[in-house]
C-alpha positions as CSV (number, residue, x, y, z in Angstrom):
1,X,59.8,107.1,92.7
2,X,58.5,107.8,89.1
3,X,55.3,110.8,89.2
4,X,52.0,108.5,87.5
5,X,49.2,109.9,86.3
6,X,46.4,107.8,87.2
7,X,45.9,105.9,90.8
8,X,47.0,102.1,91.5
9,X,47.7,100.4,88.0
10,X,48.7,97.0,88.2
11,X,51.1,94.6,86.8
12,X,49.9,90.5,86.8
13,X,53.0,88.6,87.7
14,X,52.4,84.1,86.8
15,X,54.5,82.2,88.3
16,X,54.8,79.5,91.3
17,X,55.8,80.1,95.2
18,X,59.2,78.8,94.8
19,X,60.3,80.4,91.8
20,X,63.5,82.5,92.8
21,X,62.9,85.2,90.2
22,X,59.7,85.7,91.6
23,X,60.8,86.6,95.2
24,X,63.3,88.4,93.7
25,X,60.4,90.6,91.6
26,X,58.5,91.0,95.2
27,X,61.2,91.6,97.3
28,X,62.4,94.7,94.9
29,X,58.5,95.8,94.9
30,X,58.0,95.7,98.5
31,X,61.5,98.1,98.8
32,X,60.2,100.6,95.5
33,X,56.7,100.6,95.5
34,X,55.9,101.0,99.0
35,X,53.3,103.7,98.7
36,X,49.3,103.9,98.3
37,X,50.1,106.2,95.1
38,X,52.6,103.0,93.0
39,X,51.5,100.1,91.2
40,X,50.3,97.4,92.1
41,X,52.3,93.5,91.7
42,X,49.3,91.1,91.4
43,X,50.9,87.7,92.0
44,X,48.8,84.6,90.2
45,X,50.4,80.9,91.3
46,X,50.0,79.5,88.5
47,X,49.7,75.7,90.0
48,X,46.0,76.5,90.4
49,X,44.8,75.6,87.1
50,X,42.1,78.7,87.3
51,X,44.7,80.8,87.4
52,X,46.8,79.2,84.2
53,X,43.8,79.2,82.6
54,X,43.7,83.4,82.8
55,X,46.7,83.4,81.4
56,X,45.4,81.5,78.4
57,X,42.3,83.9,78.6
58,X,44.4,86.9,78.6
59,X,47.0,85.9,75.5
60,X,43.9,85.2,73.6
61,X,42.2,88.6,74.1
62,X,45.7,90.5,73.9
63,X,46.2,88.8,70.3
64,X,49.4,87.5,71.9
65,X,50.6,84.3,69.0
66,X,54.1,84.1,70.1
67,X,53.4,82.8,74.0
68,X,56.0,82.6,76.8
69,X,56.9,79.3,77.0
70,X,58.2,79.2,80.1
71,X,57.8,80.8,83.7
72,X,57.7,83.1,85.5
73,X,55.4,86.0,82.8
74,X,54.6,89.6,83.6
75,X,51.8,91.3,81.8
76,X,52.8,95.0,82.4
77,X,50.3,97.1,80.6
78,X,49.9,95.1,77.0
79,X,53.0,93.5,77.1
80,X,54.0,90.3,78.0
81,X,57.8,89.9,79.7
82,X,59.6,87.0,80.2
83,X,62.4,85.7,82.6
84,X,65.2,88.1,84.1
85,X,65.8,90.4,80.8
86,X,62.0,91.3,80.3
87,X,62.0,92.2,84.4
88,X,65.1,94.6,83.5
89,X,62.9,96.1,80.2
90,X,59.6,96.4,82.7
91,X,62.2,98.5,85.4
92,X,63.8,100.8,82.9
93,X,60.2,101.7,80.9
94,X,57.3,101.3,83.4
95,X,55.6,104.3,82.6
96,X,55.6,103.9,78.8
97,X,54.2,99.8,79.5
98,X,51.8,101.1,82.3
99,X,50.5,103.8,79.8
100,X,47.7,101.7,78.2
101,X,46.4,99.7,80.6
102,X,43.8,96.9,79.3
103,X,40.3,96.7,81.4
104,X,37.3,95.4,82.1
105,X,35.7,91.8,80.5
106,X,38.2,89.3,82.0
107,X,40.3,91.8,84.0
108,X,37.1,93.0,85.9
109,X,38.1,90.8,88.9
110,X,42.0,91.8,88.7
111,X,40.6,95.0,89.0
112,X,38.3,94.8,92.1
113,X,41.4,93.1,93.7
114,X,43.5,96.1,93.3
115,X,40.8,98.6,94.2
116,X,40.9,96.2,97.7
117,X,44.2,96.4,98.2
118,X,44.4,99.7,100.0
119,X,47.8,100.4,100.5
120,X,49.4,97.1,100.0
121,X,52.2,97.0,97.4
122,X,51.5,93.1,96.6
123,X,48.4,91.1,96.8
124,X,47.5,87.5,95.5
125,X,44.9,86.5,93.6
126,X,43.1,83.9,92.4
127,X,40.8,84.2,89.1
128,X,37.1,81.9,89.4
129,X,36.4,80.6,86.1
130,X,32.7,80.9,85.6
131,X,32.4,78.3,82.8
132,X,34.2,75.8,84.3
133,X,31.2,74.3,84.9
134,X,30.0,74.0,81.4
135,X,33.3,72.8,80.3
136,X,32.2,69.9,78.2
137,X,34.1,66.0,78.2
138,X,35.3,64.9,74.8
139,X,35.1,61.3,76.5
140,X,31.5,61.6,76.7
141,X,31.7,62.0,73.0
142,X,31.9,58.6,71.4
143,X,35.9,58.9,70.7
144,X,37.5,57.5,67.5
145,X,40.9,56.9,69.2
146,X,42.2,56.5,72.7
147,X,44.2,59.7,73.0
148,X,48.1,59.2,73.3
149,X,50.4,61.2,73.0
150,X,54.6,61.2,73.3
151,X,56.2,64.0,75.3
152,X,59.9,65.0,74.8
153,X,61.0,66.8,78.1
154,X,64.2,67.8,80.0
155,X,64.9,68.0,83.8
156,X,64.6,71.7,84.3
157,X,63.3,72.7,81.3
158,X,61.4,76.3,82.1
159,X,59.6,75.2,78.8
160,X,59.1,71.6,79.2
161,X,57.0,73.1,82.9
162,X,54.6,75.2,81.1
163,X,53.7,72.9,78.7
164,X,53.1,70.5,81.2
165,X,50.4,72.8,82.4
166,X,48.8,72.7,78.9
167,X,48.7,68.8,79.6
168,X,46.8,69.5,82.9
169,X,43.8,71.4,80.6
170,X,44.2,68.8,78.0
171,X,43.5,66.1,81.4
172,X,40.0,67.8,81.9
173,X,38.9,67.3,78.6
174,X,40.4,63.7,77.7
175,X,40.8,62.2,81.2
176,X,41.7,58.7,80.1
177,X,44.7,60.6,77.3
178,X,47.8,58.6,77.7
179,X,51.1,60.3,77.7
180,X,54.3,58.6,76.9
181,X,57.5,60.6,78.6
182,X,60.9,60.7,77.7
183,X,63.9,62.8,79.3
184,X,65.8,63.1,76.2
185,X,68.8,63.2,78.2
186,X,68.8,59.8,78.8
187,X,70.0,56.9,76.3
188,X,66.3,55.4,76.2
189,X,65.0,59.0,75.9
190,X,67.8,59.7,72.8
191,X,66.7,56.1,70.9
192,X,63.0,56.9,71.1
193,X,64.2,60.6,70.0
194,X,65.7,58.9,67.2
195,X,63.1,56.8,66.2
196,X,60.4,59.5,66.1
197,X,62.8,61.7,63.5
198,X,62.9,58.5,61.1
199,X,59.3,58.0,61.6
200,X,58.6,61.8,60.3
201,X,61.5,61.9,58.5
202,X,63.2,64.7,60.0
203,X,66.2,66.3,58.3
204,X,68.8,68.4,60.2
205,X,71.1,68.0,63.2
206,X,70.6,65.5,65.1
207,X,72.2,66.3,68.4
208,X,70.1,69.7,68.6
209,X,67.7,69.6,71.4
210,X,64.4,69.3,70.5
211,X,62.7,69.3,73.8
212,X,60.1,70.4,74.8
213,X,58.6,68.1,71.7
214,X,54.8,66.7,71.5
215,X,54.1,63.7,69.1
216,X,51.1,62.2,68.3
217,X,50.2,59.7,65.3
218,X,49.5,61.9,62.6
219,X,52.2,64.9,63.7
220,X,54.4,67.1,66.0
221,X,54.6,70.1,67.9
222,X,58.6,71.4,68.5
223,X,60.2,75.0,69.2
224,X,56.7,76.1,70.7
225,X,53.9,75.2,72.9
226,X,51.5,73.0,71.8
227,X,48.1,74.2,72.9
228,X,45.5,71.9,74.9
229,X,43.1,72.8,72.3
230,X,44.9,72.2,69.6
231,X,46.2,68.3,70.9
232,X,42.3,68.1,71.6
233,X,41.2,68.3,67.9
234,X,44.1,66.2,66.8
235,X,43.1,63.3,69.3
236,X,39.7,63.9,68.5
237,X,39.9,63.0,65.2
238,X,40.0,59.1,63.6
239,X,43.0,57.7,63.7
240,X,45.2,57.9,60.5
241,X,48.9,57.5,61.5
242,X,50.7,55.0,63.6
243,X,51.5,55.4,67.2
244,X,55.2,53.9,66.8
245,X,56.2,54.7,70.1
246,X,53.8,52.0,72.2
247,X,56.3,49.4,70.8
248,X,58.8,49.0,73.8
249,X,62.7,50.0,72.4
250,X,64.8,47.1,71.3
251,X,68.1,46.3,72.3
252,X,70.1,47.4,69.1
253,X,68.2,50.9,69.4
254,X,69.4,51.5,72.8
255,X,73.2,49.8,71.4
256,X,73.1,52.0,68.5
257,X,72.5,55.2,70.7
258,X,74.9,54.4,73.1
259,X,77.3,54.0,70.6
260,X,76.5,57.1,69.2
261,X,77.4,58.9,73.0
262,X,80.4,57.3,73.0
263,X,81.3,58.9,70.1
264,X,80.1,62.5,71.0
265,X,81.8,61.6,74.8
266,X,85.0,61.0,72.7
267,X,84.6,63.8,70.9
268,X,84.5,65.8,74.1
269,X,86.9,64.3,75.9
270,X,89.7,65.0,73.5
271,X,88.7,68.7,73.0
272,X,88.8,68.6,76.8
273,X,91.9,67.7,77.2
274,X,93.4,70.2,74.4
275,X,91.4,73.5,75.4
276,X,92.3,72.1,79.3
277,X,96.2,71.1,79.4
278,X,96.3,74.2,77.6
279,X,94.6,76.1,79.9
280,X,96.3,74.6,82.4
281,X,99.5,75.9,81.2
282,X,98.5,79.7,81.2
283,X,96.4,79.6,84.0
284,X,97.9,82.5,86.4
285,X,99.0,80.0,88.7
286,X,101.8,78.3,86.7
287,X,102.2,80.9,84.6
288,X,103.3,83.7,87.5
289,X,106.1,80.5,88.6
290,X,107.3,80.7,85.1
291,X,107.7,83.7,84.5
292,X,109.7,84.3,88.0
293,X,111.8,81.1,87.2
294,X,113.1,83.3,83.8
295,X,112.9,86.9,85.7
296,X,115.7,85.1,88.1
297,X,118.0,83.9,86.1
298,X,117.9,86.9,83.5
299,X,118.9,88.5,86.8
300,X,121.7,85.7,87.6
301,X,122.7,86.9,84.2
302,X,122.5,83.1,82.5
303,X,123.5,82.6,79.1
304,X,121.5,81.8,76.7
305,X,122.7,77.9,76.7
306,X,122.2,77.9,80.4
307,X,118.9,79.2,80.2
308,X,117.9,77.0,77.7
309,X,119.3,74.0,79.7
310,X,117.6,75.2,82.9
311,X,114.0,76.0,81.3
312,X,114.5,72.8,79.6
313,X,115.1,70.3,82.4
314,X,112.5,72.4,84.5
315,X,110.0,71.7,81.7
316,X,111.0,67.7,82.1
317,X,110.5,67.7,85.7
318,X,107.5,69.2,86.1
319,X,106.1,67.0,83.2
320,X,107.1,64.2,84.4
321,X,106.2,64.4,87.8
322,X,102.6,65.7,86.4
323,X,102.4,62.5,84.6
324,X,103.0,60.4,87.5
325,X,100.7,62.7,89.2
326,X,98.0,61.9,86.4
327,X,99.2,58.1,85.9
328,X,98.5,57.0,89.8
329,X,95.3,59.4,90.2
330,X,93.9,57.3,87.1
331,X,94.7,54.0,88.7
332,X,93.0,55.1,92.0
333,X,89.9,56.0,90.0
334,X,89.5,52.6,88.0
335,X,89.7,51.1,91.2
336,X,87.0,52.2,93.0
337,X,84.9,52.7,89.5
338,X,83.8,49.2,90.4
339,X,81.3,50.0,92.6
340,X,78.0,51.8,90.9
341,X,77.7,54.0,94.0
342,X,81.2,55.5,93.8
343,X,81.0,56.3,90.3
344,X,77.9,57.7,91.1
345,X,79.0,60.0,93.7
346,X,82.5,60.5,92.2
347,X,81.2,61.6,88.7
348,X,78.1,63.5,90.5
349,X,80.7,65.2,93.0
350,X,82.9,66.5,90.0
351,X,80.0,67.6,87.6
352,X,78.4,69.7,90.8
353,X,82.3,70.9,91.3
354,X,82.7,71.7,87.5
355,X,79.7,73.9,87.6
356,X,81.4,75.6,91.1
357,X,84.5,76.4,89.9
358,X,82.8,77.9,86.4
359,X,80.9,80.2,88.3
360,X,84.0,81.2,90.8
361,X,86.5,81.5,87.6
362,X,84.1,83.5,86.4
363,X,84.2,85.9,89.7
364,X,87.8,85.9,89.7
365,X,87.5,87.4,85.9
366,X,85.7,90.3,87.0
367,X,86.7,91.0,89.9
368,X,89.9,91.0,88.4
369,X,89.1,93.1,85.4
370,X,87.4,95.9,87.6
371,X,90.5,96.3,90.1
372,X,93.5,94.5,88.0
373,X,94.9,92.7,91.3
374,X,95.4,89.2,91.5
375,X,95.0,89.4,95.3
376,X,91.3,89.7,94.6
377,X,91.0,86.5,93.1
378,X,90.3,83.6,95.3
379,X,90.9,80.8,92.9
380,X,95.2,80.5,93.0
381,X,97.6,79.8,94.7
382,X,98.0,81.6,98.6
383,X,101.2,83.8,99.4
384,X,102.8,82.1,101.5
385,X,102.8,78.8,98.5
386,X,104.1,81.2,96.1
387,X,106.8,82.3,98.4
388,X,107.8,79.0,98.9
389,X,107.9,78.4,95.5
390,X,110.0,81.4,95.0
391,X,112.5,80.5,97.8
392,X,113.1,77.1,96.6
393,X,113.7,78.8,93.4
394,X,116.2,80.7,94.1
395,X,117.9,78.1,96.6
396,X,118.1,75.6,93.0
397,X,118.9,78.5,90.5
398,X,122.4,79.2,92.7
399,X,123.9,75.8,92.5
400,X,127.1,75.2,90.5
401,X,126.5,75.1,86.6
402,X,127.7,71.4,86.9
403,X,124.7,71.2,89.1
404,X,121.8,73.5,86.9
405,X,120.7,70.6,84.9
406,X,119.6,68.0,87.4
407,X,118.7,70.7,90.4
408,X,116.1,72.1,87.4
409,X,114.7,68.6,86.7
410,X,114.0,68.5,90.9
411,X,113.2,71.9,90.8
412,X,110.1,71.3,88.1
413,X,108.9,68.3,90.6
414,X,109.1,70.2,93.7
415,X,107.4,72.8,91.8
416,X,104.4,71.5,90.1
417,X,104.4,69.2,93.5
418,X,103.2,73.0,95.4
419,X,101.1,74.0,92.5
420,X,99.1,71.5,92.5
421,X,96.7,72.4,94.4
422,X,96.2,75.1,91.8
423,X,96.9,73.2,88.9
424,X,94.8,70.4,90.1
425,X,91.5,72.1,89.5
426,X,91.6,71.0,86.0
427,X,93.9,68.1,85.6
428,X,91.5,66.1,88.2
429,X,87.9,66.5,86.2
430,X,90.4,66.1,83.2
431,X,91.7,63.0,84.5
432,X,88.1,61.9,85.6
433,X,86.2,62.1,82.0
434,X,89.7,60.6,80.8
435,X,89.3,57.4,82.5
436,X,85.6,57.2,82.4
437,X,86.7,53.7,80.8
438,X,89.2,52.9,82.9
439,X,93.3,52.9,82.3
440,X,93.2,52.5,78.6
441,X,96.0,52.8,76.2
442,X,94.4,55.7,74.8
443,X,93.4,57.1,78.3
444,X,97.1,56.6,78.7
445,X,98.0,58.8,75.4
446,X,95.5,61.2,75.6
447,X,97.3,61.8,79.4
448,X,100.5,62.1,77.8
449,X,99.1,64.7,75.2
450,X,97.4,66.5,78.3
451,X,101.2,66.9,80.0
452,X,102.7,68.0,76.4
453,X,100.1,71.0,76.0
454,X,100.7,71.9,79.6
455,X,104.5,72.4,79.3
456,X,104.0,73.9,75.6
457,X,103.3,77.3,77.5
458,X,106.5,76.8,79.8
459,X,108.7,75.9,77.0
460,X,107.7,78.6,74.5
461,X,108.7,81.3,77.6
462,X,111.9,79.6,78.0
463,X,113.0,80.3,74.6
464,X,111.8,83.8,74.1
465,X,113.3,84.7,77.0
466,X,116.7,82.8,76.0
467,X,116.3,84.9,72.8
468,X,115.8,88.1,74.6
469,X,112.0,88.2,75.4
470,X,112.5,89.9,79.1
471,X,110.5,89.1,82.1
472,X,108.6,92.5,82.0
473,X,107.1,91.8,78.8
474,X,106.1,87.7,79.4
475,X,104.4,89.4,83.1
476,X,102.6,92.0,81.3
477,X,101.6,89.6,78.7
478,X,100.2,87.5,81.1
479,X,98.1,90.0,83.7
480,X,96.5,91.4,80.2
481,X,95.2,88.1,79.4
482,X,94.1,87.4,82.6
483,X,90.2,88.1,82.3
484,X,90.5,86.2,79.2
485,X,92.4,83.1,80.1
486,X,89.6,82.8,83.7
487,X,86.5,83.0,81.5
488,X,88.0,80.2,79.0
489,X,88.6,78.1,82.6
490,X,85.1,78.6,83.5
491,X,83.8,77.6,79.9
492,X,86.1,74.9,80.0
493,X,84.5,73.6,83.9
494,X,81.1,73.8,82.8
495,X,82.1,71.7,79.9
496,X,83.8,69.1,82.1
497,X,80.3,69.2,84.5
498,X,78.5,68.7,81.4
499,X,80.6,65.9,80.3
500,X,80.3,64.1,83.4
501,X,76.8,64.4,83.7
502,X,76.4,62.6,80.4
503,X,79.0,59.8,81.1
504,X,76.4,58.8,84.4
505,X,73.7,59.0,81.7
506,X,75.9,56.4,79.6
């Protein structure tokens, strides 16, 4: 517990109930600041408009310019902090932020609530503001415009929230202001996006987010809040510009921006299927298979021709059975595609997966990197599959040479057959974004080039180790790039949840 100087300063925490971060904050106070002598956490739920209002109040006296645009804040001393990093800056230099506390004027009644709190390491509070009351109406005022305005947002924007609170002040003021809303992740959403660049002729990239993004007639508020007093002096005053957004989008708007998804979809779906059947290739699971296919028959003491005919014809069967793999999974999928409800759920499913498996390739990595065994990841393949796969191995690596070509063609089926439940983690979102349009010809090609990149890694091992690459080296090769090869898997899944996500929007 750190020695202070003075008794019960105070920290003034905004944020709601159910914000995580918040009971995160509380729970750690409650197990560190336990005592009468420790500072205080003053929670403020900022759905009470009173109490966003304070935080308004207090920004204004601090001469804060730059305000948190999202939730949940800390005020610790003179300092605002934001999110999860600022809570880390408050831990590591409380004393230093606690130092110069501010006082009095509006923080009389924060301070009353703290000298009440006895020994209590967290207490709510609500702030009262006295001139509430007096808070004059524009719309008594004989108004030269009905007030509209057009919001940008995004489902789960932290900033698109606290701007919404600005709206609720702006509401007091102007209670007949109309606000137009748009989730800029939908098509309608993108068009109306698109028309309100022309409209102010916007330069730059187009597919940068702009939300959270307030627009009325004469301008535009982007990359910070927009202030309920500001928006009241700009619908205050006569009308001058054009509110283009009340005119309802036409169809070649919405055509022409769902054209333009289609495009960046495309665009996605080919890197997809590069940075995945490439991953797919060195992912640990398939990679570990290889190199104990070349380990063995370097131990069999093959020749160089029969290793190359043996990696070679276990490179064709395992692509080709992949590809039949790929080929009826795709036909399954355009099938049942018919129904709205399945694509729904099938595309929702994956996405929600794609994020899953991001965050457990990403455990793997670690955990990985801090103890360097592959038994601590839990994304691979189980024992007892990779003894299988070792056994039948060795059973199709003894046959007569006569016999080496075709028993390595059934060997790479039966093979990729009992990694696939490994393998599968990407080929199957893969597969999914890939037939978004059904079996096309060029869902059919961009499958084939998926199965090429997959092998690529197999077949570049075959030869260096025909040409005297041993399996020590390929092995070690491999566990180095471990860490490296389970954070490009989860970047990769996250991608493929993001890309399904946007073919629903489509």
């Amino acid at each position: 517990m750190m020695p202070l100087a003075w008794s019960r300063p105070w920290l003034l925490l905004f944020g709601t109930k159910d914000c995580t971060e918040c009971a995160a904050l509380k729970e750690y106070w409650e197990e560190e600041y336990a005592d009468a002598e420790s500072p205080v956490l003053v929670f403020l739920d900022i759905e009470s408009a009173d109490n966003y209002r304070f935080l308004n109040k207090i920004e204004e006296e601090l001469g804060i310019e730059n305000k948190a645009s999202s939730f949940p804040v800390l005020l610790a001393g003179r300092r605002f902090l934001n999110g999860r990093s600022g809570f880390d800056e408050m831990e590591d230099s409380l004393s230093e932020l606690l130092a110069s506390p501010p006082s009095g004027g509006v923080f009389s009644g924060v301070e009353k609530a703290v000298a009440e709190a006895g020994e209590k390491a967290i207490v709510s509070y609500t702030y009262h503001d006295l001139e509430k009351k007096d808070r004059k109406k524009a719309d008594g005022l004989n108004l030269a415009r009905t007030p509209r305005l057009l919001f940008f947002m995004l489902t789960g924007c932290k900033k698109c929230s606290r701007q919404s609170k600005e709206f609720e002040l702006l509401r007091e003021a102007l209670p007949s202001i109309e606000i137009a809303e748009y989730n800029v992740a939908t098509v309608e959403g993108m068009a109306m996006l698109t028309r309100t660049r022309r409209h102010f002729e916007l330069p730059g990239d187009e597919a940068k987010n702009l939300a959270p993004m307030v627009v009325w007639a004469e301008g535009f508020v982007t990359g910070r809040l927009a202030t309920a007093d500001e928006l009241q002096t700009a619908l205050t005053a006569p009308l001058t510009g054009e509110e283009f957004w009340l005119e309802a989008l036409t169809e070649d708007e919405l055509k022409t921006e769902k054209g333009h998804l289609k495009t960046f979809l495309d665009s996605m779906t080919i890197g997809s299927v590069i940075v995945g059947g490439l991953c797919d290739g060195v992912n640990p699971c398939a990679f570990a298979t290889s190199v104990f296919l070349i380990s063995y028959l370097l131990y069999l003491k093959k020749r160089r021709r029969e290793i190359l005919i043996v990696g070679g014809c276990f490179c064709i069967g395992v692509f080709l059975t992949y590809f039949m793999y790929g080929l009826a999974l795709s036909y399954v999928l355009e099938k049942v595609q018919g129904w709205r409800w399945v694509k729904v759920a099938i595309y929702g499913g994956f996405a929600v997966c794609g994020f899953v498996l991001c965050v457990l390739h990403l455990r793997d990595a670690f955990r990985y990197r801090k103890t360097g065994r592959a038994s601590d990841m839990d994304m691979g393949l189980s024992k007892e599959t990779h003894r299988g796969i070792h056994e039948k191995i060795r059973k199709f690596t003894t046959v007569h040479a006569w016999l080496l070509a075709p028993a390595a063609v059934v060997l790479g089926a039966i093979v990729s057959s009992m990694e696939l439940v490994c393998t599968g983690q990407i080929l199957l979102p893969v597969l999914t974004v890939l037939m978004k349009d059904g079996v096309t010809m060029r869902a059919l090609w961009l499958l084939l080039l998926y199965n090429i990149l997959f092998i690529m890694p197999l077949a570049v091992i075959t030869v260096l180790a025909a040409y005297g690459v041993g399996a020590k080296a390929l092995g070690d090769w491999a566990k180095r790039h471990v860490f490296a090869t389970k954070v490009l898997m989860a970047v990769l899944f996250a991608v493929l949840g993001l890309t399904m996500l946007l073919v629903l929007v489509a």
